[in-house]
C-alpha positions as CSV (number, residue, x, y, z in Angstrom):
1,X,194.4,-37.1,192.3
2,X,196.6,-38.9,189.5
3,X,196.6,-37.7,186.0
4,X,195.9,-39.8,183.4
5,X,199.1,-41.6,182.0
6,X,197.8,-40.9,178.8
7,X,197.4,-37.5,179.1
8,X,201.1,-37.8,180.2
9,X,204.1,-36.3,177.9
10,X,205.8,-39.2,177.7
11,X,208.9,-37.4,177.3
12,X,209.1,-35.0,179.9
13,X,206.1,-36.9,182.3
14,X,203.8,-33.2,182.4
15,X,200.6,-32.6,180.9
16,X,201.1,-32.0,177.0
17,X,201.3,-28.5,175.9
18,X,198.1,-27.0,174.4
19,X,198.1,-23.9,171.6
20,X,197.2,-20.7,173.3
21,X,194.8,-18.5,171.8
22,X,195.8,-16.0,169.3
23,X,195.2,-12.6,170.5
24,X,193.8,-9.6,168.2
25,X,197.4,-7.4,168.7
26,X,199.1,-10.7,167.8
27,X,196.9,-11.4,164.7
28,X,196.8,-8.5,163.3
29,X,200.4,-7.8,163.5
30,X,200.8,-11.1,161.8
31,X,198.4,-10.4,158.9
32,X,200.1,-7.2,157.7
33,X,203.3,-9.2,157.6
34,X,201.3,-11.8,155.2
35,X,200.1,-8.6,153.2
36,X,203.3,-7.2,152.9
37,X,204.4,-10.1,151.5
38,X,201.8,-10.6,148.9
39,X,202.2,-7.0,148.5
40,X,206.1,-7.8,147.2
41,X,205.0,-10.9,145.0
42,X,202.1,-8.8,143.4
43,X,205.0,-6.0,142.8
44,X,207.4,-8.5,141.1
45,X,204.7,-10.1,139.1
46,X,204.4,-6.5,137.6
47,X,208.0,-5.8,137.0
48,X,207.8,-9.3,135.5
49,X,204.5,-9.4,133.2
50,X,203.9,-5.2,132.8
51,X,206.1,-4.3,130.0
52,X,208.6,-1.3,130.3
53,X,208.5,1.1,127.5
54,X,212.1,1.2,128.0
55,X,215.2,-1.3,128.6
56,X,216.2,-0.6,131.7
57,X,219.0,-3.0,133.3
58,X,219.0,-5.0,136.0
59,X,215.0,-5.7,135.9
60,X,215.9,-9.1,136.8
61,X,217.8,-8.2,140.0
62,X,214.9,-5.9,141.0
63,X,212.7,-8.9,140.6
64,X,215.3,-11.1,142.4
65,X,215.4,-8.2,145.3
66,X,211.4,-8.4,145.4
67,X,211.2,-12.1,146.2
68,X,213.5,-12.1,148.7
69,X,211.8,-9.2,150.9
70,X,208.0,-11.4,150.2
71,X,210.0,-14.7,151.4
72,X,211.1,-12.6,154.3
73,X,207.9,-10.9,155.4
74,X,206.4,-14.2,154.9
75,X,208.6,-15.4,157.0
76,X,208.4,-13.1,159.9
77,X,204.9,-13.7,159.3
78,X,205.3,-17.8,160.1
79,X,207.4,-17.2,163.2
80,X,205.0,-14.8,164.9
81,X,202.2,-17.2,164.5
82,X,204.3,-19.7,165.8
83,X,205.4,-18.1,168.6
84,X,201.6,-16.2,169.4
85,X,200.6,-19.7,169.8
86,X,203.0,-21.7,171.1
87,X,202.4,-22.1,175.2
88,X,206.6,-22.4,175.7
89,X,207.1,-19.2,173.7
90,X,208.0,-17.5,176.8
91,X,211.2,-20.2,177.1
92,X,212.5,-18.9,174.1
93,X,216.3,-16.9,174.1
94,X,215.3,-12.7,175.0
95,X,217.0,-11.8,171.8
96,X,215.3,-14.6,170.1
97,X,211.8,-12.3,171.1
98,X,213.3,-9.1,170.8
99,X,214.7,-9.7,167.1
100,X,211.0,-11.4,165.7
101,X,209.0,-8.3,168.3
102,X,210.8,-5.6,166.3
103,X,210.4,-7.4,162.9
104,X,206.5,-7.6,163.4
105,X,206.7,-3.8,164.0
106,X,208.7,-3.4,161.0
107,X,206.0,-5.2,159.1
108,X,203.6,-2.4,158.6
109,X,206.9,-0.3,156.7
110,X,207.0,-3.8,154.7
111,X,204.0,-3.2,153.4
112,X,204.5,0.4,152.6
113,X,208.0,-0.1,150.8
114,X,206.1,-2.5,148.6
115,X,203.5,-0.2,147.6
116,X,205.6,2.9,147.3
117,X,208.1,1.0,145.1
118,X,205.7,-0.5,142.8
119,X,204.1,2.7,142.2
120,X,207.7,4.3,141.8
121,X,208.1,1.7,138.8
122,X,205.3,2.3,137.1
123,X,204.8,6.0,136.6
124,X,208.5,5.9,135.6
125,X,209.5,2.3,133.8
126,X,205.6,0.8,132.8
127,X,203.7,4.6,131.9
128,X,206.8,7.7,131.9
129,X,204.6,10.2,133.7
130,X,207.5,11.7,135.2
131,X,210.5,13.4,133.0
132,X,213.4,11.7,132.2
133,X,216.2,11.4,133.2
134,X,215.1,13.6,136.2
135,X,213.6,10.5,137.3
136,X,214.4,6.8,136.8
137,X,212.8,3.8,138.3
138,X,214.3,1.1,140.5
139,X,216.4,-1.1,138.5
140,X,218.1,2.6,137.4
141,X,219.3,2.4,141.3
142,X,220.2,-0.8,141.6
143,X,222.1,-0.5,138.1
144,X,224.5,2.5,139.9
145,X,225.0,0.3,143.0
146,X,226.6,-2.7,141.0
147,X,227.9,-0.3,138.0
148,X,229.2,2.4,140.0
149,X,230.3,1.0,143.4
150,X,234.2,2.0,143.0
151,X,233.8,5.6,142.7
152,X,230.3,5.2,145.2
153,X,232.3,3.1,147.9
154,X,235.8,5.9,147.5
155,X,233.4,8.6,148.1
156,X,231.6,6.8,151.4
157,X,235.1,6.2,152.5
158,X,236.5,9.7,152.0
159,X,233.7,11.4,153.3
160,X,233.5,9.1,156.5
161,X,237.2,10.1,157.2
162,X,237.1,13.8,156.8
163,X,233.7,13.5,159.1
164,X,235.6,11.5,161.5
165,X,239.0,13.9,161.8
166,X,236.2,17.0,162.0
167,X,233.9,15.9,164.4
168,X,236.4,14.6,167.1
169,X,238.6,17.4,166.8
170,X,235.3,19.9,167.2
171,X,234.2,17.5,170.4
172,X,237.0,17.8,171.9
173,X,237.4,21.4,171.5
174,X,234.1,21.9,172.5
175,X,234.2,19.8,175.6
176,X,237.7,21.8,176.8
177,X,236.0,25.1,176.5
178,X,232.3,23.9,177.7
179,X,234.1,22.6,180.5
180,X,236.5,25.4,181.1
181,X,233.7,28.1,181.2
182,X,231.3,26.0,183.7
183,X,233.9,25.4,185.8
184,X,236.5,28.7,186.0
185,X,234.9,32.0,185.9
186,X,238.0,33.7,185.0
187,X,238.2,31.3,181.6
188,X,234.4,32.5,181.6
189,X,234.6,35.5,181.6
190,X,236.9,35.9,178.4
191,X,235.6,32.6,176.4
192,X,231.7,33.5,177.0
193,X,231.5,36.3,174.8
194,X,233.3,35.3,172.0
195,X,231.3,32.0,172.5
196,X,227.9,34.1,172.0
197,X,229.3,36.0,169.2
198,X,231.4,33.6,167.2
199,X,228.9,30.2,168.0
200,X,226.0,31.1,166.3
201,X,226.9,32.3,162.7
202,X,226.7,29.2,160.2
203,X,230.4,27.6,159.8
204,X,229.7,27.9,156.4
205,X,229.9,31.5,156.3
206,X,233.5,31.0,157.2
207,X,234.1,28.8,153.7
208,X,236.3,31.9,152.0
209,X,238.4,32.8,154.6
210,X,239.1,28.9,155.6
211,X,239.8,28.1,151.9
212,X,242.7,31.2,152.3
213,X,244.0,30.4,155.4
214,X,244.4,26.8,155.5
215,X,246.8,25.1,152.6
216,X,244.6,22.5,151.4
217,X,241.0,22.2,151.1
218,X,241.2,19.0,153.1
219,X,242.6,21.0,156.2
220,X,239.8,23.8,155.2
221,X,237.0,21.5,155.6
222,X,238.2,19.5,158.8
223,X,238.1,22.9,160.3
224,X,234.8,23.6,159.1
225,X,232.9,20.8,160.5
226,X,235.1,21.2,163.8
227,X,233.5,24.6,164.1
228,X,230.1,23.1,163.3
229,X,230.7,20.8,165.9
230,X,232.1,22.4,168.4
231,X,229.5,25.3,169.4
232,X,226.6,22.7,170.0
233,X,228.6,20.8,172.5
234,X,230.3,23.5,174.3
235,X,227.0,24.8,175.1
236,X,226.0,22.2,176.4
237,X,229.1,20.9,178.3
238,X,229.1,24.1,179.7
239,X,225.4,24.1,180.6
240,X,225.9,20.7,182.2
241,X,229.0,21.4,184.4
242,X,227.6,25.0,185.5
243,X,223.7,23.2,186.8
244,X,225.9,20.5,189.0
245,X,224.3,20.3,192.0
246,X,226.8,22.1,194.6
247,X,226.0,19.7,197.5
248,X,227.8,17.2,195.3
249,X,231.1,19.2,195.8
250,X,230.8,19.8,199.2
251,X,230.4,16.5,200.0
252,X,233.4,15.9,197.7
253,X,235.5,18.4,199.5
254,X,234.6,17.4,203.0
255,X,236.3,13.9,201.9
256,X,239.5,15.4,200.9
257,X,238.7,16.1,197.2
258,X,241.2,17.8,194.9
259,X,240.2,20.5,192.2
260,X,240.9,18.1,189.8
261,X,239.1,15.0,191.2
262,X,236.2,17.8,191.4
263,X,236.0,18.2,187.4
264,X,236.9,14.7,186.6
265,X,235.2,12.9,188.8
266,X,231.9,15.1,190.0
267,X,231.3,17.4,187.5
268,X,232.3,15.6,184.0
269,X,230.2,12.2,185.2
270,X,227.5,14.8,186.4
271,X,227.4,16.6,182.9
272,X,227.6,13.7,180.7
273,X,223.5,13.4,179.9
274,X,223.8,17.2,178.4
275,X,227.1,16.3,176.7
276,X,225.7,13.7,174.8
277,X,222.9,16.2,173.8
278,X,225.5,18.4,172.1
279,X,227.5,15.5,170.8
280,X,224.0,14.7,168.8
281,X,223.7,18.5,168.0
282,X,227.1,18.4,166.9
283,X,227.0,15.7,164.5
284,X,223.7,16.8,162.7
285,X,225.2,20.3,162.1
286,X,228.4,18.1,160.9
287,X,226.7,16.4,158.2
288,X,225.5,19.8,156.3
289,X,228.7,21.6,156.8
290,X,230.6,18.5,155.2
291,X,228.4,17.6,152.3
292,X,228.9,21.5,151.4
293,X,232.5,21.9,152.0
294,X,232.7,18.8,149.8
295,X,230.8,20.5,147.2
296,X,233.2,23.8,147.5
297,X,236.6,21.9,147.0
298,X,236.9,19.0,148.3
299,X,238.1,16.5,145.1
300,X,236.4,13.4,146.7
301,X,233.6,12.5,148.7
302,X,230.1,12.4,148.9
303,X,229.4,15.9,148.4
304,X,231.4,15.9,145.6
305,X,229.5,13.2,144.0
306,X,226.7,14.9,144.3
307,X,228.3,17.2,142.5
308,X,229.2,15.0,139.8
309,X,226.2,13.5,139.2
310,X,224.1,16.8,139.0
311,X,226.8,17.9,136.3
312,X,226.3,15.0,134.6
313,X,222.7,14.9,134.5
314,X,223.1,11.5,136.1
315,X,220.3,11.6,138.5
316,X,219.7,7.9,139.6
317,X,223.5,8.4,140.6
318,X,222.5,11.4,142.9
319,X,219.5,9.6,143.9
320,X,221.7,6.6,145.3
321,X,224.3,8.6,146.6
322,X,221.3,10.4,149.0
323,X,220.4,6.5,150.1
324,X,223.9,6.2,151.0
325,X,224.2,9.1,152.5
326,X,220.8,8.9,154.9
327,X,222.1,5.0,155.8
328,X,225.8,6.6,156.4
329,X,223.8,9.5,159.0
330,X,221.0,7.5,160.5
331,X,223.8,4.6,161.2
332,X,226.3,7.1,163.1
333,X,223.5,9.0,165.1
334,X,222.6,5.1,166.3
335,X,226.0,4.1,167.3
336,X,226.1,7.2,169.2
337,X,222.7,6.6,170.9
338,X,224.4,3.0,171.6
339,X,227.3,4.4,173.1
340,X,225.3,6.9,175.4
341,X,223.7,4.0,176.6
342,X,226.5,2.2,177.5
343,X,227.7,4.8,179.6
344,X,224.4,6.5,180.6
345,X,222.7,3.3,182.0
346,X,220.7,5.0,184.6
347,X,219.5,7.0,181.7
348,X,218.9,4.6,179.4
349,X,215.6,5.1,177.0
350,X,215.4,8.5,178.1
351,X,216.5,10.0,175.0
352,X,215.1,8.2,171.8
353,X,216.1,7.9,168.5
């Protein structure tokens, strides 16, 4: 039976495509993305017509910020509906769907940013419930970002490198003596009990005698956050070379297997998924131990302007400096979770962040 030539697409000669219906997941994922972004226009329209009962800067940047996230929500909003009821969606490039999936799931934070922010501005900038300056309102935030970003932008940079030369130096010590005590018991035998008495105090309890012994507070501090770092993942290193399955080496051995093709090759692969567990471990305990070694002596750094700002009673600067600092934290602990699942793809999505 012929189909109708006019029922025809005339340009690809199949049946013309028909709107599928919109689900109730779909639709309402797409209406909180439309209230989030009335929620942002209804936010600017009261930075713009509520008067502040002080000047604050940058109100017009904060407005400027506000429209942009509405536009965006509203658009995230327009391509969902498209794509909910489009028949082809389905054609479309994975990352394409994957990019507009997780901005629909974003939506509902959207939404709560917009109401959280605007009711941030007005107990501080529209009524002054809360105390100044202990607190300021947005455009106080903004104002340190585009005012302040020399010193704000040294300090990200400093801190990231003194984390960086820490936390390797503590993951690799970690991983030598993890590895050392799950594989030799000899090495065992004398690193395990120093290891279970020396691991667990804080590495901040060791800020006086690492401010003595090394000969700059840089040095101090790298050690420091080594020392945080290093406990968490030779535990687990350790943990993980020690539960290796022992048929695995057998089978190795039978084959002709060298002691060191044994560690490299059977029990470091096999130990990996509790490796990457420390290196986490590791990194959070990192973050504390360099923020307050920062504090202690360090001249530069995030930590230190902390410091600075608290001196200085210049709160919205602490208060952006703790924004940088979470994005700076979250963003590392991703790109490790990234790289574990590079390497860990038979594992991937086992461990979520």
């Amino acid at each position: 039976m012929s189909i109708p030539s006019e029922l025809l697409d005339s340009s690809a000669g199949r049946p013309p495509r028909r709107a599928t219906p919109l689900t109730r997941a779909n639709a309402r994922r797409i209406g909180v993305a439309a209230l989030a972004a009335a929620a942002w226009l209804a936010s600017a329209a009261i930075t713009v017509w509520w008067p502040d009962l002080d000047d604050w800067p940058y109100t017009n940047e904060l407005v400027a910020l506000k429209l942009a996230i509405a536009l965006l929500a509203a658009l995230i909003g327009a391509a969902g509906w498209r794509r909910a009821t489009q028949r082809d969606a389905r054609q479309r490039p994975a990352r394409i769907a994957a990019a507009l999936a997780a901005a629909l799931d974003a939506a509902p934070w959207l939404l709560a940013l917009a109401l959280g922010i605007a009711a941030w501005e007005i107990v501080t900038a529209k009524l002054e419930w809360l105390p100044r300056p202990f607190f300021a309102p947005p455009q106080a935030l903004i104002a340190v970002y585009f005012d302040d970003f020399p010193r704000l932008a040294s300090s990200v940079v400093h801190s990231f490198g003194l984390l960086a030369y820490g936390y390797l130096l503590g993951a690799a010590a970690g991983f030598a003596i993890g590895v050392s005590i799950g594989w030799s018991r000899a090495v065992g035998y004398w690193l395990h009990p120093v290891l279970r008495l020396v691991g667990p105090l804080p590495a901040t309890a060791w800020l006086p005698l690492a401010f003595f012994f090394f000969p700059s507070s840089f040095s101090a501090s790298v050690f420091l956050i080594a020392l945080a770092t290093a406990f968490p993942v030779a535990v687990l290193t350790w943990s993980g070379v020690a539960s290796v399955n022992s048929a695995y080496y057998d089978v190795a051995r039978t084959l002709g297997a060298r002691p060191s093709f044994l560690i490299l090759r059977v029990a470091i692969p096999a130990a990996l998924p509790s490796v990457f567990v420390g290196l986490f471990m590791g990194l959070g305990a990192s973050f504390s131990v360099l923020i307050v070694a920062e504090m202690m002596g360090v001249k530069a750094g995030l930590g230190w302007y902390l410091q600075w700002a608290q001196g200085w009673a210049a709160y919205s600067n602490m208060y952006a400096a703790l924004l940088v600092m979470a994005a700076m934290c979250s963003g590392l602990i991703t790109l490790l979770f990234r790289l574990r699942d590079r390497l860990l793809v038979w594992q991937k999505g086992l461990l979520k962040w």
